[in-house]
Every structure is written in structure tokens, then in C-alpha cells.
N, C-alpha and C positions, 0 to 999 in steps of 0.2 A: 053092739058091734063097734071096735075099734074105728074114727075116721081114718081116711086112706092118708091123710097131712096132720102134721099139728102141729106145724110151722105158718105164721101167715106168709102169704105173696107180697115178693116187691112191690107188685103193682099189683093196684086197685082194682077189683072183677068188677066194677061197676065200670060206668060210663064215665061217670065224672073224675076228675083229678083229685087222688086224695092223695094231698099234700101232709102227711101228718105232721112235719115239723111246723110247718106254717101255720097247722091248725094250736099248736101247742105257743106256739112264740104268739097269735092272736087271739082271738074267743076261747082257746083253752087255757090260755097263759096261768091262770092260778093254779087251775087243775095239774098244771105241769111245775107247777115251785113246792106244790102237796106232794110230787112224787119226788124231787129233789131232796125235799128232808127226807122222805119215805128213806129212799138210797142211801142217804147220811146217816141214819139211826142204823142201815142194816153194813155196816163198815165200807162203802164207797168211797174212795176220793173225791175231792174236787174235781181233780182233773179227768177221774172217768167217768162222775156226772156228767160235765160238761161235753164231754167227746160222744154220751148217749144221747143226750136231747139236744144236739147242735147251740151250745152255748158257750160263755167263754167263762173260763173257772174263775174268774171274777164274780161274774154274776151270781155263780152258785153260792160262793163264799157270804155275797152278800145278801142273799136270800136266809141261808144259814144264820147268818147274826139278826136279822130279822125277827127269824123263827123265836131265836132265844130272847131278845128283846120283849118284843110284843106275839107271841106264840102265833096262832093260825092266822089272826084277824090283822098282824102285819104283813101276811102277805099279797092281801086285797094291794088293787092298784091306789094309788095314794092322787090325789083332787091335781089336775093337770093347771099347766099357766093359763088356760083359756077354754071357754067350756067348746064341745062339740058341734058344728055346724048337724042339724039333723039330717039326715041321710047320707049324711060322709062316712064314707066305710073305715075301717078297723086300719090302722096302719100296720104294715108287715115288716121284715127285713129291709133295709133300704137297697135303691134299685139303682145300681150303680150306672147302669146307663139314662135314668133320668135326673140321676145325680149329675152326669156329662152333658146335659143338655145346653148349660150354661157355663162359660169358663169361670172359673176364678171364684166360684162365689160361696160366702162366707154361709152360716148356719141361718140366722135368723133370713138373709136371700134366699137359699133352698127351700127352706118351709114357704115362705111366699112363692114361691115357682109352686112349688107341690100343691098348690091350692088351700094353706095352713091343714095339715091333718090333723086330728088330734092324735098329741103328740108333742112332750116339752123339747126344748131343747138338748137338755141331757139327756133324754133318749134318742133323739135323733144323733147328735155328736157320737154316740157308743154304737147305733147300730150301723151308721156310717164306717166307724173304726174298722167294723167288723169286712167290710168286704174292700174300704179303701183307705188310702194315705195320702199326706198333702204331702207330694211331691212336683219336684222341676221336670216337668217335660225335657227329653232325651230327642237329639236331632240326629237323625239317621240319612242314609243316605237312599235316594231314589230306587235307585236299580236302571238296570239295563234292558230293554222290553224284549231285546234280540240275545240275551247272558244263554239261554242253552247252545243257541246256534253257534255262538262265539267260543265259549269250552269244548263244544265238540272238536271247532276248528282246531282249539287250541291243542288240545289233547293228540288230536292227529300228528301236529304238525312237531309235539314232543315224540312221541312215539317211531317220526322217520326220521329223526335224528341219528346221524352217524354213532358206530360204535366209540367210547372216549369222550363224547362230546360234553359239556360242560353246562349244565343247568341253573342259574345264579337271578333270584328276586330281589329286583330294583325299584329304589324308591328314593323321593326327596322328604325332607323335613328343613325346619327354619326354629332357631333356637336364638331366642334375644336378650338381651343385655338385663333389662326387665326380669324379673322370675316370677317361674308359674308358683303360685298359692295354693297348696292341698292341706286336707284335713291333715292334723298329726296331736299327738295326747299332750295338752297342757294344764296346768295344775288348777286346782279353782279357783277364781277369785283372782286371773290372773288373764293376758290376752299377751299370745307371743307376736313381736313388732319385727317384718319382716321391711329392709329398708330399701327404696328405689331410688335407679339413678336417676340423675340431672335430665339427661336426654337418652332417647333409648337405641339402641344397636341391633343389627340383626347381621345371621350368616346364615348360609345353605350348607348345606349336609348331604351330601349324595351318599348311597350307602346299600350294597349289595352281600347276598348270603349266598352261597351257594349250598342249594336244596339238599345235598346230599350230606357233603363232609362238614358243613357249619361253617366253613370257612370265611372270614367277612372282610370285606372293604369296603373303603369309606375314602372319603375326599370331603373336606369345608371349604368354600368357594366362597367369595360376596354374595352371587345372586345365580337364580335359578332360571340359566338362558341356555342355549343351543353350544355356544362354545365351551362352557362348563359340562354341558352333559357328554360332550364329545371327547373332553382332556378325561372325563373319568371311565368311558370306556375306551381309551387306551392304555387305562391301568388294569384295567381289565385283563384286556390281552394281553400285557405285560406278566399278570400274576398267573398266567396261565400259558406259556409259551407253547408247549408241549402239546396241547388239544387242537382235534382237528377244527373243532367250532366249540365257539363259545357264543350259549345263547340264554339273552336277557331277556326276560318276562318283567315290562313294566305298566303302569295304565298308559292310560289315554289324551295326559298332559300336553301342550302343543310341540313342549321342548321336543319330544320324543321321537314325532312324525317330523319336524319341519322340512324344510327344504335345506338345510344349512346341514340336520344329519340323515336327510337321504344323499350327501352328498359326499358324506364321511362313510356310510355305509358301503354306497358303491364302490369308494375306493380303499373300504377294509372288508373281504368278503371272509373273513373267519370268525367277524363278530356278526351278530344275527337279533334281532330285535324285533319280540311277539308284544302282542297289546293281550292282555283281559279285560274283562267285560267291564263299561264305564260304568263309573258310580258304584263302583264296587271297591270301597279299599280294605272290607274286611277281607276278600279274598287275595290281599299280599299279605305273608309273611312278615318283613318287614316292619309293617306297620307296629306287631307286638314288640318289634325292637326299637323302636320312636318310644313307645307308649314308657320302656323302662326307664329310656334312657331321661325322659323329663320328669319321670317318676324321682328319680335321683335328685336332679339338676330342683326338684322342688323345693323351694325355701329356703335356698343357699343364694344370696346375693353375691354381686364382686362388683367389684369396681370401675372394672374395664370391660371388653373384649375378649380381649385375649385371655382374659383369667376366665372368662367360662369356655372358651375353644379349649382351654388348657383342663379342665373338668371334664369336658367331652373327651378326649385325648385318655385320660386319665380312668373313664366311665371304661372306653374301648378294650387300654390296657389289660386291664386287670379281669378282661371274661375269656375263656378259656373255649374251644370250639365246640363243645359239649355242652357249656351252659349256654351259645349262640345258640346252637338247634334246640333245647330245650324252651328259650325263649319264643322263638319264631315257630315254633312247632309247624314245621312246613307240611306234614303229613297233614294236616286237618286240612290246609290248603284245597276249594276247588282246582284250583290251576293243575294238578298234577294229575295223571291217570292215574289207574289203579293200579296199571302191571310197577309204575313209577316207587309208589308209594310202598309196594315192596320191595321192591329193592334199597330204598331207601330203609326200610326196617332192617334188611338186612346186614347193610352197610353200619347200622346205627349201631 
């Protein structure tokens, strides 16, 4: 009689965990390089050996040359840098969270942490490759422990917005004399020399989108204080005469709240000034329009000041309100409700 399957189970009817790739990568490992050529001889790739037995088509390749070299008996494992402590088990996949257990630490420190398993270095170096990379740690920003309660608010307080009213994400940046350094393609055998000034200069950038039609403004200022933020939301209102309210979504900065413009507020009630959730600056807009704008300004030295306000100037010029909002993609934005966000589509 036919069985009722003759497919195996994902999972293992027994009790225990059977791992079969683990089992193949450790105590079966030969058994599994004999099915490697198996697969080779019957027209497989590398690459979909590799993708079958959880391997990297490296390895297969170089099992293969193996094979042909020294036929079966080169695929035995080959006399390690240090013989086995007795009862130290089989080493597996490397374990990338006991790989974290230590910062920074180079191959031959890892095997010392790991209790030396057996296992050379160039195997530990490849099976490490396989689940991680020596990279720079990325610094993010906290968060805000109260961020839903805050967009709720936020959202609301979009939402009873008069009809006309004016939606516009505000933000500072600081761009200095100094230039930022990014990667860029230079020839080999060659190092491109970017040059700095004498002493270095900085200016502020105030600089606002409006959510919907892309519309931008900006202001450069010396420094990032209450009077500055105050002359730039009367450009504000100036570039929008016409609206009942014009209301700015910016963080948490102290310029924002101070007392200097709770007192420009009170006595301009058509402009209106919401916070979003602190430590949150992926949630402005804006910020993708900092990020091009040094993206540009990178690697281009000058000489003065004014010759990089005149690059900025020049950055602003030349984008068109359509590539604004594609930069800022404000729709991904938390900040905006839903019913916002389409309309915003709409509008788009």
C-alpha cells in the first residue's frame, strides 16, 4: 500500500531538534561535500548547491576543486592548527550573539572567548563572514517613551485645523566652512585630497516644506536662537498671506518653546507651532532635505563663507517643488494622519 506522504516534515516527529543543516555543516560535514560533488556530477550549480545545503558557493566551488585534485580522500577534514581538547564538542555555525559578547574583538580573541574550539582560524574568519560584518556601529536616536500619545495629540490637533490652513515641517541644520567627507569613486593607486580651511565657520539654515504642495523655505542666519527662529516664521507668514493659519510642526529644540517665542506667538495668532515626539528626527521631513543638501555640499571645499552659503543658495535654486516633495517624502512622515496623507496623494 502506497504511504499517505512521501514528502518528509519540516519538523522533526521526534522529540529532539533535528537540525539537519547543523547536522551536515558538523559530524556529517563529509557526508554532505560527497553530496556536493553528487549534485555537481548530476549538472547543479554552485550556486544551487549552495542555496540546498545552506552553504556559500564558495565553499562548494572549493570542495569541487578538491574533489578533482585529490578525488574523495580530499574531502576529509584536513589536521587543524591545534589538536582538540577531549570532550569539546563539534563547532557549528558561528553564534553571532556570542560573537557580541565582546566589543571589538579580533579572530584569534574570539576563539579565546569561545573557549578555543576546535577550529582554525580560517574557518572561524568564513563562518563568521557568513552571519556577520566588521562594521561601524550606527548611532540612533532614543525615542520618546510618551511618541504615541504625542501623535495622537498630534494628529488631532491636524485634523481640527481650519479649512485653507497651511501645514509646513520645520527644521534647523548648521553647515560649516569645514566640508563633510563621503565616499566617492577614485582611481587606484591614487587618494583624492580634499582641502581645509585655516579656521573653520559655521551658519544656521532654518528651513521649512510645506506638506502638501512642496513649497520650501529657508532662511541662513549665524546662530540657532529665539530671534532667528522668530524673523523666520515671519517669513512664513509673509509667504503665505492669504491662509487662515499657518501651522509649523517642529521638535522639541528649546528655541521653539521659549519664552521669547511664546511671546511672538501670542502676538502673531495666525502662525501656530506643534511639537513631535522628542528624539525623534526621523519623523520630520525635512531632515531627507538636510541629508541631500550635505550630500551635495560633500567634497567641495571653498574658501570662505559665503562661497558655501552661495552653494547652498545655488543647491535651493535649482530644485523644482516636485523634486522637494520627492525628497522629503512627507507622506511616509508619522506626523500626518491618514485622512492627510491622502489628500496629499491627491494633491501630488
Amino acid at each position: 500500500m502506497r504511504p499517505p506522504s512521501v514528502y518528509a516534515k519540516p519538523s522533526c516527529p521526534a522529540a529532539c531538534p533535528c537540525d539537519l543543516l547543523r547536522l551536515l555543516h558538523g559530524p556529517h560535514r563529509v557526508a554532505s561535500r560527497l553530496v556536493m560533488i553528487l549534485l555537481s556530477q548530476h549538472g547543479l550549480s554552485a550556486a544551487q548547491i549552495a542555496d540546498l545545503l545552506g552553504y556559500d558557493p564558495a565553499t562548494v566551488r572549493r570542495w569541487i576543486h578538491r574533489y578533482h585534485q585529490h578525488g574523495t580522500a580530499g574531502l576529509a577534514d584536513r589536521p587543524r592548527s591545534w589538536p582538540a581538547t577531549a570532550g569539546q564538542p563539534e563547532a557549528g555555525p558561528a553564534d553571532p550573539a556570542a560573537a557580541g559578547a565582546a566589543p571589538r574583538l579580533d579572530h584569534p580573541q574570539a576563539v579565546a572567548a569561545l573557549g578555543r574550539p576546535a577550529i582554525s582560524l580560517r574557518t572561524l574568519h568564513r563562518r563568521v563572514g557568513e552571519v556577520a560584518a566588521w562594521r561601524r556601529p550606527r548611532l540612533v536616536a532614543k525615542g520618546d517613551p510618551d511618541r504615541d500619545q504625542l501623535l495622537a495629540e498630534l494628529h488631532r490637533q491636524l485634523n481640527d485645523l481650519p479649512d485653507g490652513a497651511v501645514v509646513l515641517a520645520e527644521d534647523e541644520t548648521h553647515i560649516n566652512l569645514l566640508p563633510w567627507v563621503r565616499a566617492t569613486w577614485i582611481p587606484h593607486g591614487t587618494r583624492q585630497q580634499v582641502m581645509t580651511p585655516g579656521k573653520n565657520r559655521r551658519r544656521t539654515i532654518f528651513g521649512a516644506v510645506d506638506l502638501q504642495s512642496g513649497q520650501w523655505c529657508y532662511q541662513v542666519t549665524h546662530k540657532a536662537v529665539s530671534a532667528s527662529f522668530t524673523c523666520f516664521c515671519e517669513r512664513l507668514l509673509a509667504a503665505y498671506p492669504t491662509a487662515p493659519l499657518v501651522a509649523v510642526i517642529c521638535d522639541n529644540v528649546i528655541i521653539h518653546h521659549s519664552k521669547i517665542v511664546q511671546r511672538w506667538l501670542a502676538a502673531h495668532p495666525r502662525l501656530r507651532v506643534l511639537h513631535g515626539a522628542r528624539y525623534s528626527p526621523h519623523d520630520n521631513p525635512v531632515e531627507r532635505v538636510w541629508g541631500a543638501l550635505k550630500a551635495r555640499l560633500a567634497n567641495n571645499p571653498t574658501l570662505t563663507i559665503q562661497g558655501r552659503v552661495r552653494q547652498v543658495h545655488a543647491f535651493f535654486g535649482g530644485r523644482t517643488t516636485a523634486q522637494m516633495l520627492a525628497t522629503a517624502a512627507p507622506h511616509s512622515s508619522p506626523w500626518l494622519p491618514e485622512g492627510y496623507v491622502q489628500n496629499f496623494r491627491e494633491a501630488a
